[in-house]
ROSE-4610 file (N, C-alpha, C; in Angstrom, 1 decimal, always signed):
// ROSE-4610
residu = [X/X/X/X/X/X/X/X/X/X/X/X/X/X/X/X/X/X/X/X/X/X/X/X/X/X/X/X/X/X/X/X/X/X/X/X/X/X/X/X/X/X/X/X/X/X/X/X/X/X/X/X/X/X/X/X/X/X/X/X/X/X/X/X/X/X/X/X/X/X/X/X/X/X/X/X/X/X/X/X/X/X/X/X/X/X/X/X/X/X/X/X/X/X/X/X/X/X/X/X/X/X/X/X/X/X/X/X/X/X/X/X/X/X/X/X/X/X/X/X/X/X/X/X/X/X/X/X/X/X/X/X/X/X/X/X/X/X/X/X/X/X/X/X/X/X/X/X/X/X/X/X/X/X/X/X/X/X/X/X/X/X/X/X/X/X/X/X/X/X/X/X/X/X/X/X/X/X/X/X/X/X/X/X/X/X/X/X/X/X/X/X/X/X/X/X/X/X/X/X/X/X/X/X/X/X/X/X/X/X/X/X/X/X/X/X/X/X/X/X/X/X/X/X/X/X/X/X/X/X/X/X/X/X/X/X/X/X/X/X/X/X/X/X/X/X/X/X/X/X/X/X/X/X/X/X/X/X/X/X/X/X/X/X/X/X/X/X/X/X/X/X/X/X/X/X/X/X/X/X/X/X/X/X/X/X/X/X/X/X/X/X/X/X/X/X/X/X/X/X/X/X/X/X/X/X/X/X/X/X/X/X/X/X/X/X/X/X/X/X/X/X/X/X/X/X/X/X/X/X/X/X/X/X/X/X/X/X/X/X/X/X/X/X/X/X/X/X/X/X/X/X/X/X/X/X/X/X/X/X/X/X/X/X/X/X/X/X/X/X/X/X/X/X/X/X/X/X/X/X/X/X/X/X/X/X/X/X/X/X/X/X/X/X/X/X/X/X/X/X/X/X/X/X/X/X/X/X/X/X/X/X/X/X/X/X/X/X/X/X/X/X/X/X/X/X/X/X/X/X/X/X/X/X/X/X/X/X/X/X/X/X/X/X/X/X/X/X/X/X/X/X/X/X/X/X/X/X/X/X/X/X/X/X/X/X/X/X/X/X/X/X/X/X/X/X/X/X/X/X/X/X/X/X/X/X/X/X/X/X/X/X/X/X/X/X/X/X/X/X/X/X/X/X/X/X/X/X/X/X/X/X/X/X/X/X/X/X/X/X/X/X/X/X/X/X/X/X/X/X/X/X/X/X/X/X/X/X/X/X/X/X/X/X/X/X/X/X/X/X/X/X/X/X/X/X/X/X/X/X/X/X/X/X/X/X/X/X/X/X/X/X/X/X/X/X/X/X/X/X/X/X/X/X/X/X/X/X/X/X/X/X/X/X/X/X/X/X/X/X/X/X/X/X/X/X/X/X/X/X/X/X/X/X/X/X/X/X/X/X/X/X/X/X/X/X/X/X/X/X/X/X/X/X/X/X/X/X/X/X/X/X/X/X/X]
num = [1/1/1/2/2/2/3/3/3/4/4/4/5/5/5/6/6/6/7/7/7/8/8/8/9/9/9/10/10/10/11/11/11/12/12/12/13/13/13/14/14/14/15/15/15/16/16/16/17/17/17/18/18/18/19/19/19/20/20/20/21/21/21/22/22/22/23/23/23/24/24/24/25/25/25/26/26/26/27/27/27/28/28/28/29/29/29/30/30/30/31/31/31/32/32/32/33/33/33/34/34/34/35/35/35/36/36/36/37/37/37/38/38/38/39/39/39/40/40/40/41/41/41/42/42/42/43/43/43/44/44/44/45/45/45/46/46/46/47/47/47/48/48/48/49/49/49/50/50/50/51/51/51/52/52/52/53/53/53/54/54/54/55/55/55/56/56/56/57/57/57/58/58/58/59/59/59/60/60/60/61/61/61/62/62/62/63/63/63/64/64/64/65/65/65/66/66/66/67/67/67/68/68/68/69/69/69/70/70/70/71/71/71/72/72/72/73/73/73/74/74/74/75/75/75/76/76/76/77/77/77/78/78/78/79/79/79/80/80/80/81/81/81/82/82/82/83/83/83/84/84/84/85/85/85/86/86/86/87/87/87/88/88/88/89/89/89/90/90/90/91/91/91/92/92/92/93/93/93/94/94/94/95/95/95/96/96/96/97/97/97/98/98/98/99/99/99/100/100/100/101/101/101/102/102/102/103/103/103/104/104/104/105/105/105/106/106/106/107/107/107/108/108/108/109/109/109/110/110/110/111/111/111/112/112/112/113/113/113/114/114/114/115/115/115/116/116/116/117/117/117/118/118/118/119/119/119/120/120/120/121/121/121/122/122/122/123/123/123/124/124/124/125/125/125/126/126/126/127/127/127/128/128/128/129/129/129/130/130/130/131/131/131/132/132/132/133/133/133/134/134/134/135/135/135/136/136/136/137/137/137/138/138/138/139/139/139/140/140/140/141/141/141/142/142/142/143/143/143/144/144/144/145/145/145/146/146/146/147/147/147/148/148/148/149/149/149/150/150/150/151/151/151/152/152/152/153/153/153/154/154/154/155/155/155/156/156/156/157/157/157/158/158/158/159/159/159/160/160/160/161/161/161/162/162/162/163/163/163/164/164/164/165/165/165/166/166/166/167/167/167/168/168/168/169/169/169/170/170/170/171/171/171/172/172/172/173/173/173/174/174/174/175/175/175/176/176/176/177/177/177/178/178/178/179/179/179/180/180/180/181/181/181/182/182/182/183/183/183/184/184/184/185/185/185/186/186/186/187/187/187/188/188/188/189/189/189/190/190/190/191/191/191/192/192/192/193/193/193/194/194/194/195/195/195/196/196/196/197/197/197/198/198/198/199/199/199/200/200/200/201/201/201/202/202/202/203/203/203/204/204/204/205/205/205/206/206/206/207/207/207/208/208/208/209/209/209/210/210/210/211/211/211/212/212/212/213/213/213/214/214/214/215/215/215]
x = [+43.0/+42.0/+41.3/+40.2/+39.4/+38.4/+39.3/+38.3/+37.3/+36.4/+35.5/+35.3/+35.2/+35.2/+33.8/+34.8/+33.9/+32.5/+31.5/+30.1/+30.4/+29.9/+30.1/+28.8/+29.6/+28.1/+27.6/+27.6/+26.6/+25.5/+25.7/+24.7/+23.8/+24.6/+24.1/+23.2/+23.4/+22.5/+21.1/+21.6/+20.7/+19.5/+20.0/+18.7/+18.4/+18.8/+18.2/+17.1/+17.5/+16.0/+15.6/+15.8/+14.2/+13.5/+13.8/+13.5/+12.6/+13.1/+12.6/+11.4/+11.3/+10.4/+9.6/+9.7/+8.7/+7.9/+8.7/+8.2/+7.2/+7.4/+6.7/+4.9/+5.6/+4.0/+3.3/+3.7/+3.0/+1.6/+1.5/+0.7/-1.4/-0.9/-1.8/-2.4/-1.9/-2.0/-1.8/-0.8/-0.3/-1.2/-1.8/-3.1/-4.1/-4.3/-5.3/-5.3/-4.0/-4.1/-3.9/-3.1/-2.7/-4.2/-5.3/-6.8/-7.5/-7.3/-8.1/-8.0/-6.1/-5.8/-6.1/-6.1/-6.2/-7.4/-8.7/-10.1/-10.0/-9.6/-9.7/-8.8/-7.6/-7.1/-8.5/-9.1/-10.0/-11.5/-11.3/-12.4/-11.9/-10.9/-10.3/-10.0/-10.1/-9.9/-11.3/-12.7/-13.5/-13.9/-12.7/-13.0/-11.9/-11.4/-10.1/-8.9/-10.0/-9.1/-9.4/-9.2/-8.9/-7.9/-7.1/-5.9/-5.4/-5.3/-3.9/-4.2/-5.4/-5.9/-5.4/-5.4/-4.7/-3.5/-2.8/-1.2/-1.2/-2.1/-2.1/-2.0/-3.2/-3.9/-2.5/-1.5/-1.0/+0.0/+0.7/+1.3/+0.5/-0.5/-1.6/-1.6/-2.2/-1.8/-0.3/+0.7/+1.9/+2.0/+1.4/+2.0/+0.6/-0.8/-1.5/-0.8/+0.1/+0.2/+0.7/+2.0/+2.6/+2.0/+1.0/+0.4/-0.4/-1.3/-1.8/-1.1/+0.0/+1.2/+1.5/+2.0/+2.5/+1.6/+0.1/-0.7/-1.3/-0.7/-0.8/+0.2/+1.3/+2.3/+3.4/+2.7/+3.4/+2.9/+3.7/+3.6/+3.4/+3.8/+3.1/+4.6/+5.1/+6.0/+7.4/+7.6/+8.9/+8.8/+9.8/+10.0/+11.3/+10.9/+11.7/+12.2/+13.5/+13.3/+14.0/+13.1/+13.5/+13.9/+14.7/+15.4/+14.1/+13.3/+12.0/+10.6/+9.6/+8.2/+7.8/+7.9/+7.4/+5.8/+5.0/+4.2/+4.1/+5.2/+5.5/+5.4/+6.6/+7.0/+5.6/+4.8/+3.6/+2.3/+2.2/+1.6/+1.4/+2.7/+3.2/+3.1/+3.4/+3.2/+1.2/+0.8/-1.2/-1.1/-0.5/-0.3/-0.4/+1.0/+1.3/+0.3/-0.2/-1.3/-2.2/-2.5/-4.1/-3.3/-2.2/-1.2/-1.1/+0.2/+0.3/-0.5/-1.4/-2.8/-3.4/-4.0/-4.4/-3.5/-2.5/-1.5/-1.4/-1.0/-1.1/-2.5/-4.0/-5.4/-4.8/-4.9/-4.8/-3.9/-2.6/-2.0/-2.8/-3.5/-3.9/-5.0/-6.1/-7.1/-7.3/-6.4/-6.1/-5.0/-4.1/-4.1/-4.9/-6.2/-7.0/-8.4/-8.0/-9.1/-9.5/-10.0/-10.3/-10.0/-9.5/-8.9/-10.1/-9.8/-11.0/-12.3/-12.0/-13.1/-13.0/-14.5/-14.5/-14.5/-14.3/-14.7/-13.1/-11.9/-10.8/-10.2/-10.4/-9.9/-9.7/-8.2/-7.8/-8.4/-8.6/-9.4/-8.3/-7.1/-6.2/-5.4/-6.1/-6.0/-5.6/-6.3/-6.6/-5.0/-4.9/-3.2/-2.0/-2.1/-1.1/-0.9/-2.3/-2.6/-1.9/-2.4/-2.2/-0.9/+0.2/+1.3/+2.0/+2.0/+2.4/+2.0/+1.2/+0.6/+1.2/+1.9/+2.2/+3.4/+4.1/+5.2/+5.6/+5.2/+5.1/+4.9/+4.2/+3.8/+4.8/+5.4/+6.3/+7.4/+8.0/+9.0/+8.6/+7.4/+7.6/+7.5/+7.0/+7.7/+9.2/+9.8/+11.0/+11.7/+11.5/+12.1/+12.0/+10.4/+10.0/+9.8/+9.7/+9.9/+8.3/+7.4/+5.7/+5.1/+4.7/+3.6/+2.8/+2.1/+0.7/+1.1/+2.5/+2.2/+2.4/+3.3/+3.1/+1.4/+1.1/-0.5/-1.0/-1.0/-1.5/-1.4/+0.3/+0.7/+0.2/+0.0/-0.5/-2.0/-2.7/-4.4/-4.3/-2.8/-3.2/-3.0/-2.2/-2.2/-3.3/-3.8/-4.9/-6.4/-6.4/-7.3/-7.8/-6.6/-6.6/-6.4/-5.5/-6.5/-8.0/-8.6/-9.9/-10.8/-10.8/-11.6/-10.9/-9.9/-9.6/-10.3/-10.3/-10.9/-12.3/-13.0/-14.5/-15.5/-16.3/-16.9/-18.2/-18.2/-19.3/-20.4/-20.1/-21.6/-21.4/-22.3/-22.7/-22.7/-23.4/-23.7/-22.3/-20.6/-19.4/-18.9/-18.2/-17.6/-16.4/-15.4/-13.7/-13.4/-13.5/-13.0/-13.7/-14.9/-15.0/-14.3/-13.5/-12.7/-11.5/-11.0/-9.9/-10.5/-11.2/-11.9/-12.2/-13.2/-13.7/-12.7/-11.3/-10.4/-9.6/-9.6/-9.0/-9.8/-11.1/-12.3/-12.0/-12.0/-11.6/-10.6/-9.4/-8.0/-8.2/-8.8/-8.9/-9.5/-10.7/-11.8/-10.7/-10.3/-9.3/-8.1/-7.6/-6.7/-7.1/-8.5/-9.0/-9.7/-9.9/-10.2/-9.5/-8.3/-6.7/-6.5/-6.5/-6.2/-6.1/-7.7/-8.6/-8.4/-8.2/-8.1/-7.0/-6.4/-4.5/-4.2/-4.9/-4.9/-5.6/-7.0/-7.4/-6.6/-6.1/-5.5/-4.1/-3.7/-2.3/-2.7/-3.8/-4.3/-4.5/-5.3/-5.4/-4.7/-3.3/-2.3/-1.1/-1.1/+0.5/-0.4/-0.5/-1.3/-0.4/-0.6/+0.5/+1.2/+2.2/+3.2/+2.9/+2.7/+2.6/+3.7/+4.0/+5.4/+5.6/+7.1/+8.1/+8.2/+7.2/+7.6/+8.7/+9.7/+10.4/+10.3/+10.5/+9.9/+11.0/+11.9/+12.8/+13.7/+13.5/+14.6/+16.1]
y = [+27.0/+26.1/+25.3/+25.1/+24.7/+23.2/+22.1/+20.4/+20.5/+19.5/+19.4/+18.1/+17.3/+16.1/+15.1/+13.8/+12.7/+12.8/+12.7/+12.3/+10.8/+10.8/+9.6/+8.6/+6.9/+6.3/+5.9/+5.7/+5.5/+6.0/+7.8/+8.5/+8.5/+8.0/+7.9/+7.0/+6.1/+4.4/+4.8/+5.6/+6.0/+7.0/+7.5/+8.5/+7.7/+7.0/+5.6/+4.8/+4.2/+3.9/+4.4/+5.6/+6.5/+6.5/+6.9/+6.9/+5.8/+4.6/+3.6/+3.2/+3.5/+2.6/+4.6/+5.3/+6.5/+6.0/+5.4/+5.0/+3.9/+2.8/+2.1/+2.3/+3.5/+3.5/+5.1/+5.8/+6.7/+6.8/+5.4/+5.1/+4.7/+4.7/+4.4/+3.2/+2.0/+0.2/+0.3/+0.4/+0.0/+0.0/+1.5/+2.1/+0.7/+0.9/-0.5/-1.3/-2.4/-3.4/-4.0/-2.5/-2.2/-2.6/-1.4/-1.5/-2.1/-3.4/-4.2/-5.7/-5.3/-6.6/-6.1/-4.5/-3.9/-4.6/-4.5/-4.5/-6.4/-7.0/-8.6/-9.0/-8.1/-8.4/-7.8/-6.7/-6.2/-7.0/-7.7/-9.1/-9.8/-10.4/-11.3/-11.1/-9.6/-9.2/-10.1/-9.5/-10.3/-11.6/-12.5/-14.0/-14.7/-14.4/-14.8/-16.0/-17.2/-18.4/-17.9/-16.5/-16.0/-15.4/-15.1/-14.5/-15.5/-16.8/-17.5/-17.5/-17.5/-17.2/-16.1/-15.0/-14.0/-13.3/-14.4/-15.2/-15.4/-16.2/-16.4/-15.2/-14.6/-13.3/-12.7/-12.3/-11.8/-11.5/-13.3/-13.7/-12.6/-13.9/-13.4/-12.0/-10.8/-9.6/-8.9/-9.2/-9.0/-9.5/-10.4/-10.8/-10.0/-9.6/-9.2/-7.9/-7.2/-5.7/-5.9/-6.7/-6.0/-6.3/-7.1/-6.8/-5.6/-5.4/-4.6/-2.8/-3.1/-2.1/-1.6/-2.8/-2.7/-2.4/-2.5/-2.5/-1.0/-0.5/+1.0/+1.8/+1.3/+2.1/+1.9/+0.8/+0.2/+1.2/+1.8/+2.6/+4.4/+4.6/+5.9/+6.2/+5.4/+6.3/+5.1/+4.1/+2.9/+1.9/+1.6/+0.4/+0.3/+0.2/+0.7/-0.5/-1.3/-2.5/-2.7/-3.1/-2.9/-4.0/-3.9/-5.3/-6.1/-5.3/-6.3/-5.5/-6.5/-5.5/-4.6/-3.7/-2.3/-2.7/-3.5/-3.8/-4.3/-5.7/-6.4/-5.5/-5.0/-4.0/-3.7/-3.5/-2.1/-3.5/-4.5/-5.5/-6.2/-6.1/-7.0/-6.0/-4.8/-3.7/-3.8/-4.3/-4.6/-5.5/-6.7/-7.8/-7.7/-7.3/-7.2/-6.1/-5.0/-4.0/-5.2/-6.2/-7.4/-7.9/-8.8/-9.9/-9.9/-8.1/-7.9/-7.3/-6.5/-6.0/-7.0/-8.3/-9.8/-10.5/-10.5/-11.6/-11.1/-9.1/-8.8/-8.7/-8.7/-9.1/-10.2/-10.9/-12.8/-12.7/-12.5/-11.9/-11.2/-9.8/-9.4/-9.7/-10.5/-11.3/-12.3/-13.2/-14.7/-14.3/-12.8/-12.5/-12.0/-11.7/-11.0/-12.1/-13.4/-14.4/-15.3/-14.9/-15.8/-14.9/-15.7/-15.2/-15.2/-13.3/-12.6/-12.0/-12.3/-12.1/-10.2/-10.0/-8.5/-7.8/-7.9/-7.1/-6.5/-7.7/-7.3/-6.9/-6.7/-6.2/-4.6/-4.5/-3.5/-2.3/-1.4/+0.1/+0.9/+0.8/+1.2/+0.6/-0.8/-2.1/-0.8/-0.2/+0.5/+1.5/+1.9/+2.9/+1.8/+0.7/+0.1/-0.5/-0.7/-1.0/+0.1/+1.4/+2.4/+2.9/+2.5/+2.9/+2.2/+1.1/-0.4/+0.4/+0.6/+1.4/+2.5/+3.1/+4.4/+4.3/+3.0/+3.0/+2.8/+1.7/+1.0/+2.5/+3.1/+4.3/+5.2/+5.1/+6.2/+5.6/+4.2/+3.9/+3.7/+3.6/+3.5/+5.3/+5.8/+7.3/+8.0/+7.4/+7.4/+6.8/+5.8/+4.9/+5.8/+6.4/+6.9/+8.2/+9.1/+10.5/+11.0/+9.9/+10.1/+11.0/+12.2/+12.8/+11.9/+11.5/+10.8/+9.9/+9.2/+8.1/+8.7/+9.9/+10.7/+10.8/+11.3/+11.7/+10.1/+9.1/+7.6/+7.6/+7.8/+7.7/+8.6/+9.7/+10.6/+10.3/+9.8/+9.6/+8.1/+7.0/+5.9/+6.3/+7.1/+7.6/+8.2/+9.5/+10.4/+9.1/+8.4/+7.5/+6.1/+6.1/+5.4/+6.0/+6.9/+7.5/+8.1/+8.2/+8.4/+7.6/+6.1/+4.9/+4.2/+4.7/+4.7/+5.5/+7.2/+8.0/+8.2/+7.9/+8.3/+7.4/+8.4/+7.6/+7.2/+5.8/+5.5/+4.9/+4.4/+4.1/+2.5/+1.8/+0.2/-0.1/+0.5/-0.4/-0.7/+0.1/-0.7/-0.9/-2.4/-3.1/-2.9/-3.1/-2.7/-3.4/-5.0/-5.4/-4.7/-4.5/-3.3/-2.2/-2.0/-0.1/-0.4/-1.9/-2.4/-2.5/-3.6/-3.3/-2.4/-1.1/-0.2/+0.7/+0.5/+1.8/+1.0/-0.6/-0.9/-0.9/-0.8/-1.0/+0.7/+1.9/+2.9/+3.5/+2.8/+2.7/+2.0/+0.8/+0.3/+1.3/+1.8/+3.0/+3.7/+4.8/+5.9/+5.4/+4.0/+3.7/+3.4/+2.7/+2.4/+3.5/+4.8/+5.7/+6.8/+6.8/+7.7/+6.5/+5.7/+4.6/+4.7/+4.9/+5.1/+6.3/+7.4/+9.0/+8.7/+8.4/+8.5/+8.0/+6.5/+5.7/+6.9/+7.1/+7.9/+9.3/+9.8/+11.4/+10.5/+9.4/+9.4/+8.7/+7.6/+7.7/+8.7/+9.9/+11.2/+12.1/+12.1/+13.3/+12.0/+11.0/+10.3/+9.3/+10.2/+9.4/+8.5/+7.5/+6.6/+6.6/+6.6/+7.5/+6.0/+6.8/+5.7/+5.5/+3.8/+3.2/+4.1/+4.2/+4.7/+3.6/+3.7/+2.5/+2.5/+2.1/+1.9/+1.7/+2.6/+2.9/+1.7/+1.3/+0.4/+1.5/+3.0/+3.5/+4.1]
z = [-12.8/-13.5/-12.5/-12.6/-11.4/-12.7/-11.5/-12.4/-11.0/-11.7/-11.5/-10.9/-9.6/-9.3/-9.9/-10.0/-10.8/-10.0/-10.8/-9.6/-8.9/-7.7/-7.4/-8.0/-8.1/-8.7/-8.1/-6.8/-6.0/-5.6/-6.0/-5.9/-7.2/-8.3/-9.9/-10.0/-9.2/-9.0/-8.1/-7.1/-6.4/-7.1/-7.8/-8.8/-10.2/-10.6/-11.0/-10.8/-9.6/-9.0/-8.5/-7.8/-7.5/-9.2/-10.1/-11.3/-11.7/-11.1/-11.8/-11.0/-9.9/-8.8/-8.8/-9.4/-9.7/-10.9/-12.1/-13.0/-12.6/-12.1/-11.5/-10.5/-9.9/-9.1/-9.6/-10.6/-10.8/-11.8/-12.4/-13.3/-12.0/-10.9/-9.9/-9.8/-10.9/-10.2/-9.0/-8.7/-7.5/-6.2/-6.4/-5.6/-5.5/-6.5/-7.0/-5.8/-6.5/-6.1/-4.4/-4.0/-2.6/-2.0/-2.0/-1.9/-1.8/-2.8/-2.8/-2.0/-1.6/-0.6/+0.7/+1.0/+2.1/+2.7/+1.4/+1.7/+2.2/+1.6/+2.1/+3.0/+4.1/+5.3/+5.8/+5.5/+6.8/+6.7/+5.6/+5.7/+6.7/+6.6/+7.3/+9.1/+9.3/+10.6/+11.6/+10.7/+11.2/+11.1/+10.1/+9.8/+9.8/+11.2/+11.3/+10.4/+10.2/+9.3/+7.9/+7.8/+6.3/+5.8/+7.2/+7.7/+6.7/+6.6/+6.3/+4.8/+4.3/+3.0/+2.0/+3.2/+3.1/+2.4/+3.2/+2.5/+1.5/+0.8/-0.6/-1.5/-0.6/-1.9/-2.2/-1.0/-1.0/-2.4/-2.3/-3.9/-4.9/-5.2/-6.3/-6.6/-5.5/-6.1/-6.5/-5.5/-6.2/-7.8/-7.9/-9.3/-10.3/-10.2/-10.9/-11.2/-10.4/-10.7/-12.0/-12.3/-13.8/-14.8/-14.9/-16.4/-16.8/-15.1/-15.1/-15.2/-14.7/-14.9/-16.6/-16.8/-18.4/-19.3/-18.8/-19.9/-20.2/-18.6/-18.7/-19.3/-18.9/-19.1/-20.6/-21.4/-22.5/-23.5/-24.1/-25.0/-24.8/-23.7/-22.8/-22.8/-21.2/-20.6/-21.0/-21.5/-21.7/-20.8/-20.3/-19.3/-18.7/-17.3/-16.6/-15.7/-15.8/-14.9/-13.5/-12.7/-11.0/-10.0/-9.8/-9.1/-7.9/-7.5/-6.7/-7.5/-7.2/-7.6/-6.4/-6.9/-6.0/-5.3/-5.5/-4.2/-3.6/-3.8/-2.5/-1.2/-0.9/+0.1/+0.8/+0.3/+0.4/+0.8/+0.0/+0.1/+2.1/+1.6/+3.3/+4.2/+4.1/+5.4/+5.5/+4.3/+4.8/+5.5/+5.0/+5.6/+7.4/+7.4/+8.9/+9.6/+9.1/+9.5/+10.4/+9.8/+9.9/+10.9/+10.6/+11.8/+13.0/+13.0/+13.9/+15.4/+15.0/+15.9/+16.3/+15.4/+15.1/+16.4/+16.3/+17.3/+18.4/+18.6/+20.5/+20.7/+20.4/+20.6/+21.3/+20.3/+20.9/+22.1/+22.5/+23.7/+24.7/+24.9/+25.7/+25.9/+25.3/+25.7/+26.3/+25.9/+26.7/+28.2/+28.0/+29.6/+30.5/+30.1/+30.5/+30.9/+30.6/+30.8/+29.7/+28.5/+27.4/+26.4/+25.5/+24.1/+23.1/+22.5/+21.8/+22.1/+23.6/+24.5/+24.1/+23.9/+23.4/+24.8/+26.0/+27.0/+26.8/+26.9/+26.8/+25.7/+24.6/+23.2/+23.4/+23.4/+23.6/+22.2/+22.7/+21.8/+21.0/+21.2/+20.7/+19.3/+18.8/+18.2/+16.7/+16.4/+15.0/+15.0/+16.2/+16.2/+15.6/+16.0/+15.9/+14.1/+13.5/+12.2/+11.7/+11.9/+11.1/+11.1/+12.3/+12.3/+11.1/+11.4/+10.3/+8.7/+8.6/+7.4/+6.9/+7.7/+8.0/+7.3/+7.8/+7.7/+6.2/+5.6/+4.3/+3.2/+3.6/+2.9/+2.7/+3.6/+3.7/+3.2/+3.2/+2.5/+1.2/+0.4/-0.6/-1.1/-0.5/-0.9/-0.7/-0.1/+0.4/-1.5/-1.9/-2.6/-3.7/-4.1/-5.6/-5.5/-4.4/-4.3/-4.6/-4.9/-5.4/-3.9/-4.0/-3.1/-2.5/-3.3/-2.7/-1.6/-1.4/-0.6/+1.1/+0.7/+1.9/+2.6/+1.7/+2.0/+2.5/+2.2/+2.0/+3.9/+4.0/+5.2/+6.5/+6.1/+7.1/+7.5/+5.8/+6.4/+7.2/+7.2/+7.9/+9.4/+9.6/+11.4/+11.5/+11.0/+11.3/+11.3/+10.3/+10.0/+11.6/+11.9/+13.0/+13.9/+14.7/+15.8/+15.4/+14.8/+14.4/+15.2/+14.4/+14.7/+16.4/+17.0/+18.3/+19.2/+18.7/+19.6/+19.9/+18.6/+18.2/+18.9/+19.9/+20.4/+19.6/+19.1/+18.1/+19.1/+20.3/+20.9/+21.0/+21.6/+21.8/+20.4/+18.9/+18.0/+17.4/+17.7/+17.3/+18.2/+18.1/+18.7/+19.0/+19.9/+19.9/+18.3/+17.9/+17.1/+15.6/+15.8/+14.4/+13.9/+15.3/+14.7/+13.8/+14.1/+13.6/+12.0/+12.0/+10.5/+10.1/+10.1/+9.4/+9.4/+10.0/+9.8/+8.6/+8.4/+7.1/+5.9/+6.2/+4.9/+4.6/+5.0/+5.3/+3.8/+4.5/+3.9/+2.7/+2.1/+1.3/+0.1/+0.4/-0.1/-0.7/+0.4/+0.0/-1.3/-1.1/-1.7/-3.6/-3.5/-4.5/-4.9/-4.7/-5.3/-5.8/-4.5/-5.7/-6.7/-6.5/-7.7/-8.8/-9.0/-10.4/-10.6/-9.9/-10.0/-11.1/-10.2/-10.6/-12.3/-12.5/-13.3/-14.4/-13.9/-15.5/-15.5/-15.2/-14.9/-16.0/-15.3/-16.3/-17.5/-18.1/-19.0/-20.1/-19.6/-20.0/-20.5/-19.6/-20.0/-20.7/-20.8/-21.0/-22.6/-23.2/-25.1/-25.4/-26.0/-26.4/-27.3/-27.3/-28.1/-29.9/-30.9/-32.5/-32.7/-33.0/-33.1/-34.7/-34.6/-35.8/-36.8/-38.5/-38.7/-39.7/-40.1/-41.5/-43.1/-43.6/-44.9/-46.2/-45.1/-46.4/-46.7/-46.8/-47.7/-46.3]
């Protein structure tokens, strides 16, 4: 007679929330709102005391996703509840994209003579964004098992060595490549977005509540 060993529940928990945090970003807010903070760190690249403003937005769109979430997904696919909001994570890996590139500038410029001085603004500024990007992407694919964020992740490396290698000429600046590879990212982000959003619109009808007849 051959038993069958108990599943373990650790692994039970673990396909749980992949489940739940799939439920969470397949509806394509997330896309959205990712996009559109992307697009105002890469404001901020060239307006630097918007960086800290930044911060704010930051909050603010983490908290805009769930309505915008629920208002997609209420009556479609259920509700699915997740111990953090799934765009934080993804939020702050933009964040740090803008910071971190932002803070070694300010380091290798001011060793190099004057801080922000464009002669010294390292050209490589956009690899380091896109790695940071790279990353965020990949764990939130890691978490929800969703395709796309792989793809997200691959166009932020390819995307950035891009605006690193390309010789665009005198009319861009070192500090432009850093921005136009986030204005870039934001585009792409905000356009699977809407893809994603109307495609699951389309195929996921909202299911008509059951009502009770009394009998």
């Amino acid at each position: 007679m051959v038993t069958r060993e108990p599943s373990n529940p650790a692994d039970s928990l673990d396909v749980f929330r992949r489940r739940a945090h799939r439920h969470a970003v397949e509806d394509g807010a997330i896309d959205l709102i990712v996009g559109l903070f992307t697009l105002t760190v890469g404001v901020a690249t060239q307006r630097r005391p918007f960086l800290a403003l930044a911060v704010v937005y930051l909050g603010a769109m983490a908290m805009a996703w769930r309505p915008l979430h629920d208002r997609l997904t209420s009556g479609r696919t259920g509700y699915a509840e997740l111990p953090d909001a799934p765009p934080f994570p993804l939020l702050s890996a933009v964040m740090l994209a803008g910071l971190v590139p932002m803070g070694v500038i300010a380091a290798v410029t001011m060793a190099n003579g004057r801080m922000w001085n464009l002669e010294g603004w390292p050209g490589w500024a956009p690899v380091l964004a896109g790695l940071i990007l790279g990353w965020g992407f990949l764990d939130t694919a890691r978490r929800s098992g969703v395709v796309r964020f792989h793809v997200f992740a691959a166009a932020s490396v390819a995307g950035s060595l891009f605006f690193w290698l390309f010789p665009f000429g005198p009319r861009i600046n070192p500090s432009d490549r850093l921005t136009l590879f986030l204005f870039v990212m934001a585009g792409v982000l905000m356009a699977v977005g809407a893809a994603t959003m109307s495609w699951f619109v389309r195929t996921r009808p909202v299911v008509p509540e059951e009502r009770c007849d009394g009998r």
